[in-house]
C-alpha atoms as an extended CHARMM CRD file, in Angstrom:
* protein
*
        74  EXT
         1         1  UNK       CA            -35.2330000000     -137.7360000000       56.2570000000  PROA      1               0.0000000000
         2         2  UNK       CA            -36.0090000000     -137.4850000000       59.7960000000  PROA      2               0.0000000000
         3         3  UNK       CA            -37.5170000000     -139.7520000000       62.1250000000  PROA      3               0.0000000000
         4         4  UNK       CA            -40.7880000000     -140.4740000000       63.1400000000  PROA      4               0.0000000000
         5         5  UNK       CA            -40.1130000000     -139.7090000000       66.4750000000  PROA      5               0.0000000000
         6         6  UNK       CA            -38.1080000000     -136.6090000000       65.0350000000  PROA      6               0.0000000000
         7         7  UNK       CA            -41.1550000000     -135.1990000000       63.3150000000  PROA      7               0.0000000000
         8         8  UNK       CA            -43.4020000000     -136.0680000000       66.8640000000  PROA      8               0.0000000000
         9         9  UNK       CA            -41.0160000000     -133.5520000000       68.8260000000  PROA      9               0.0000000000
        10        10  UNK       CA            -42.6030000000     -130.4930000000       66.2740000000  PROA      10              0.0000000000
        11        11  UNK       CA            -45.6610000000     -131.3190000000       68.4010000000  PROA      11              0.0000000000
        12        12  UNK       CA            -44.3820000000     -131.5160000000       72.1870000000  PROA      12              0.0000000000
        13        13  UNK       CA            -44.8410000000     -129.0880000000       74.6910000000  PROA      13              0.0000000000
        14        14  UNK       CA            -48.4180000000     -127.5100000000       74.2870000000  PROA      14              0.0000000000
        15        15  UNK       CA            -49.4130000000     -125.0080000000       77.1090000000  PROA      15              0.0000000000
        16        16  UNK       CA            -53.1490000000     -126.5340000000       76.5470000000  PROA      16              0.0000000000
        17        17  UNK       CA            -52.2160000000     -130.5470000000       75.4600000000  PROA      17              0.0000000000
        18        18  UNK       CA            -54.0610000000     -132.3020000000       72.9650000000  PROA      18              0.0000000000
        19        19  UNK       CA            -53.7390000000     -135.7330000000       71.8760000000  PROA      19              0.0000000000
        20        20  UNK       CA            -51.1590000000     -135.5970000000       69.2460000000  PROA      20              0.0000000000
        21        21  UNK       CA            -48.9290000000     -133.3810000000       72.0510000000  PROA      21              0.0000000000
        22        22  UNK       CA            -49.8340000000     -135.7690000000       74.7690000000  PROA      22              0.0000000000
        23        23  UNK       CA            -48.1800000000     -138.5590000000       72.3850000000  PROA      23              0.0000000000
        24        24  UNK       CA            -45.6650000000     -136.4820000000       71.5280000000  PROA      24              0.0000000000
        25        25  UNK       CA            -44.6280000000     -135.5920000000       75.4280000000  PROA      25              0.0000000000
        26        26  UNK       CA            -45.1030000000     -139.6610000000       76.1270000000  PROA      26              0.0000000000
        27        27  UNK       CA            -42.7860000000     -140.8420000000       73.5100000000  PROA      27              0.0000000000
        28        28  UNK       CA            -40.0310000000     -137.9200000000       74.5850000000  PROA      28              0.0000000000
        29        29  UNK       CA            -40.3880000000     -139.4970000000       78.0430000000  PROA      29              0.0000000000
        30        30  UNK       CA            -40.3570000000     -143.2090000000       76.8280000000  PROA      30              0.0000000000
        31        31  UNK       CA            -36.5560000000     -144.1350000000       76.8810000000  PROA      31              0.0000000000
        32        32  UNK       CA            -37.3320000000     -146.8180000000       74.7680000000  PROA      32              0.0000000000
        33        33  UNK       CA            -39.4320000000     -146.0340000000       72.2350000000  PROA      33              0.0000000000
        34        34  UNK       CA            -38.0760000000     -146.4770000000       68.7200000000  PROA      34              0.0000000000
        35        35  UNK       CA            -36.1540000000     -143.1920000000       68.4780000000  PROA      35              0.0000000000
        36        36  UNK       CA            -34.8140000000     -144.0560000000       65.1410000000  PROA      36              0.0000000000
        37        37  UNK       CA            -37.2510000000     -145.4370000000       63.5210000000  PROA      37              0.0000000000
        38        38  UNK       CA            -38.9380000000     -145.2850000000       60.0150000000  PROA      38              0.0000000000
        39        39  UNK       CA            -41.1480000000     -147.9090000000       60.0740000000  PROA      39              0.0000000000
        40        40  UNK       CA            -44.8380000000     -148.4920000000       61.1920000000  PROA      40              0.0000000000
        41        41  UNK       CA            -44.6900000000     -151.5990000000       61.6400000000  PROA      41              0.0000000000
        42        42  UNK       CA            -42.1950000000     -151.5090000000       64.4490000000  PROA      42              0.0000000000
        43        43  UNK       CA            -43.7730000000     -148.0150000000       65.8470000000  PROA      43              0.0000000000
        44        44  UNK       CA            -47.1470000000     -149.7570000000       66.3740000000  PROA      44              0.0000000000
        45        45  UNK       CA            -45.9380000000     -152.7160000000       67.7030000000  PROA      45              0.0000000000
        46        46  UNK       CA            -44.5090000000     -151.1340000000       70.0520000000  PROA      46              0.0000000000
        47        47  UNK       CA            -47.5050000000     -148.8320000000       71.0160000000  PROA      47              0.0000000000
        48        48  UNK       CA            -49.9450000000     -151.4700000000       71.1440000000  PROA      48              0.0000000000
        49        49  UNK       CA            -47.9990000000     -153.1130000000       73.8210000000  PROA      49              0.0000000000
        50        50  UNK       CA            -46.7690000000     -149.6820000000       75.8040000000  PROA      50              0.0000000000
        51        51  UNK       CA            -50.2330000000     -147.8930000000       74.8310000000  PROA      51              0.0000000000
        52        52  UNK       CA            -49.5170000000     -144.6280000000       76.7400000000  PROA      52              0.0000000000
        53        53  UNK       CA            -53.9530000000     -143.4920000000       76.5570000000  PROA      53              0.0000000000
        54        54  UNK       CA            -56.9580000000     -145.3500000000       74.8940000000  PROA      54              0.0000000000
        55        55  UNK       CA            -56.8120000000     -143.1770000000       71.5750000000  PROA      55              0.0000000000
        56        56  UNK       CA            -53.3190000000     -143.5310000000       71.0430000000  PROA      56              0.0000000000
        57        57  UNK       CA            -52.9560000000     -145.7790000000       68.0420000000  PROA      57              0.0000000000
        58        58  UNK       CA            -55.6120000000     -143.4540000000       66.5060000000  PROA      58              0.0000000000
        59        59  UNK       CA            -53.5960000000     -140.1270000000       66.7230000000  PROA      59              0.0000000000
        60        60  UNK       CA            -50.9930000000     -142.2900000000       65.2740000000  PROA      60              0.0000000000
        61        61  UNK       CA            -52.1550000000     -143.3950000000       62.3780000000  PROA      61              0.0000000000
        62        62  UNK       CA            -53.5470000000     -140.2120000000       61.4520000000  PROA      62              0.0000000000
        63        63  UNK       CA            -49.8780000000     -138.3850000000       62.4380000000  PROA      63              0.0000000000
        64        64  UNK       CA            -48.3080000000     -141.3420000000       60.1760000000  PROA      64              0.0000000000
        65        65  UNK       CA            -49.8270000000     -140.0490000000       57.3640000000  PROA      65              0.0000000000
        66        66  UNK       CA            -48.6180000000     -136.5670000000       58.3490000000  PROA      66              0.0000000000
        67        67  UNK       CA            -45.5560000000     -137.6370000000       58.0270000000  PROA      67              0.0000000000
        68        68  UNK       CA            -45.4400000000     -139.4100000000       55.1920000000  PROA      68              0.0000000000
        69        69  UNK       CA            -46.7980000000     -136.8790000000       53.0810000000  PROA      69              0.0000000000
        70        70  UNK       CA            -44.3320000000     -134.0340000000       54.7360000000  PROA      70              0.0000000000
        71        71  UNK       CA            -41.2180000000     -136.1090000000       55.0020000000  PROA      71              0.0000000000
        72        72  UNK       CA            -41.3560000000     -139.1820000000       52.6990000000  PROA      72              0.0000000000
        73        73  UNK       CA            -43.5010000000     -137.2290000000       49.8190000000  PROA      73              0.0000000000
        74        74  UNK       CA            -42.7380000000     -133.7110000000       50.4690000000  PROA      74              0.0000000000
């Protein structure tokens, strides 16, 4: 099972950037964001105290549920 941060890189580099990309593109950038991680709990954490734009934790709880249905349900 892959990451979370491993399933965010499917959504980097977007000629036109939305949200989920912009995330995406911030956590590549962040060298110490939670590369590894599976859990939300330490992936929110951590964004509510490095919150890279206002809607942030938004577009992350919806892509957590992405990727739980895709990589921990799929």
């Amino acid at each position: 099972m892959r990451s979370f941060y491993h399933f965010m890189m499917t959504y980097r580099g977007k000629m036109n950037p939305d949200e989920e990309s912009r995330l995406a593109d911030w956590m590549f950038k962040d060298h110490s964001f939670p590369k590894q991680s599976h859990s939300y709990d330490e992936i929110s954490r951590y964004l509510e105290w490095n919150i890279p734009f206002s809607s942030a934790l938004k577009v992350f709880d919806d892509l957590w549920e992405r990727y739980q249905m895709q990589e921990i349900n799929g």
